[in-house]
N, C-alpha and C positions, 0 to 999 in steps of 0.2 A: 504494500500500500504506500503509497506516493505522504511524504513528507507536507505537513502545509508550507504553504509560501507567505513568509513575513515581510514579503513585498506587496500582498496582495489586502485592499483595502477594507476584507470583512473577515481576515485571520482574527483571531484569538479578542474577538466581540466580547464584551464582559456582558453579565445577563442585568445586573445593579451596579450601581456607580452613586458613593455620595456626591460625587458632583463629575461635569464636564470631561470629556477625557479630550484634552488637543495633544496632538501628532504635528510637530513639524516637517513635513515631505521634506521641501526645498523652501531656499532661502538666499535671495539676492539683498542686494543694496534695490533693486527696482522691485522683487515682484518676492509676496512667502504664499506657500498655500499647503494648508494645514487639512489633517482627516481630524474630523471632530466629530466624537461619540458621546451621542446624549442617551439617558436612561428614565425619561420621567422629568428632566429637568425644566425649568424655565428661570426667564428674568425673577431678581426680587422686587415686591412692588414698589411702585415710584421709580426704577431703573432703568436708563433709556445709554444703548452705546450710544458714543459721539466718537467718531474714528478718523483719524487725520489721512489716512487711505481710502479706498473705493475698493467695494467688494464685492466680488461675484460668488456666489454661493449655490450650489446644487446638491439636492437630499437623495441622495442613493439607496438608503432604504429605511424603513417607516416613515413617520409622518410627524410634522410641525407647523405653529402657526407662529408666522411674525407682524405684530401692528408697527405702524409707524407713528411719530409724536405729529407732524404737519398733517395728520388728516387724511394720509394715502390709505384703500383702505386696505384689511388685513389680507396678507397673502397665507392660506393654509397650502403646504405644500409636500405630496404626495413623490414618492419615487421617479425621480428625471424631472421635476420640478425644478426651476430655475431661478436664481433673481439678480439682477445686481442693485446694487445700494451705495450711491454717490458719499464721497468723504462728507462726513458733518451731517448725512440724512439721521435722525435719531432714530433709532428703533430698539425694537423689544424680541425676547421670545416670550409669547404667551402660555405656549405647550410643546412640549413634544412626544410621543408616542410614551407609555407605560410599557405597551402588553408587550416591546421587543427595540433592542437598537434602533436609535436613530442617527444614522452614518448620514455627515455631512461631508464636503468636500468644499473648502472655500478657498479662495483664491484673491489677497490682499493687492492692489495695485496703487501707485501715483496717481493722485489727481487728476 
C-alpha cells in the first residue's frame, strides 16, 4: 500500500482542532499562500480582518461562510468556491463546516 503524500493538500486532516491550522506552502517577498484547516471555527464577535494584502481564497472541501463589514453581502462557500478580497476589505468568518475539515487554500498578494 502506497505511503500518503505530505505534499498532498488533504494528508493527515485532523478531525478537531482548538483553533485554525495554517500551512505555509510558499512564500515570496511578492506573493505566500497558505493551506488552512478549519474545524468548526469562526471569527470572535466584533472581529473583522483588515489585511495590508489582497487575497484570493478557494475552499477545497466542506463548507464556510464569510460576511463583509461594507455591506457586501455574505458569501457561503461550498467546494471550488472562490473569492478574492481587496487589501483593507474587512471581513469575517461566520462559520465553517463542524460535521468534517474545512480545507482552504489562500493565496496572499500586493495590492
Amino acid at each position: 500500500m502506497p505511503k500518503p503524500n505530505p505534499a498532498n493538500l488533504f494528508h493527515d486532516l485532523p478531525d478537531k482542532l482548538a483553533a485554525e491550522l495554517v500551512n505555509i506552502l510558499v512564500e515570496t517577498p511578492s506573493i505566500r499562500i497558505e493551506r488552512i484547516v478549519s474545524t468548526g471555527q469562526c471569527s470572535d464577535a466584533g472581529f473583522w480582518y483588515d489585511q495590508e494584502e489582497s487575497e484570493w481564497v478557494i475552499v477545497l472541501k466542506g463548507r464556510a461562510q464569510l460576511c463583509f463589514a461594507d455591506g457586501t453581502p455574505p458569501k457561503t462557500l461550498c467546494p471550488g468556491d472562490h473569492v478574492t478580497i481587496p487589501a483593507h476589505q474587512k471581513h469575517r468568518i461566520d462559520w465553517t463546516s463542524a460535521s468534517e475539515p474545512t480545507v482552504w487554500l489562500a493565496v496572499f498578494f500586493s495590492a
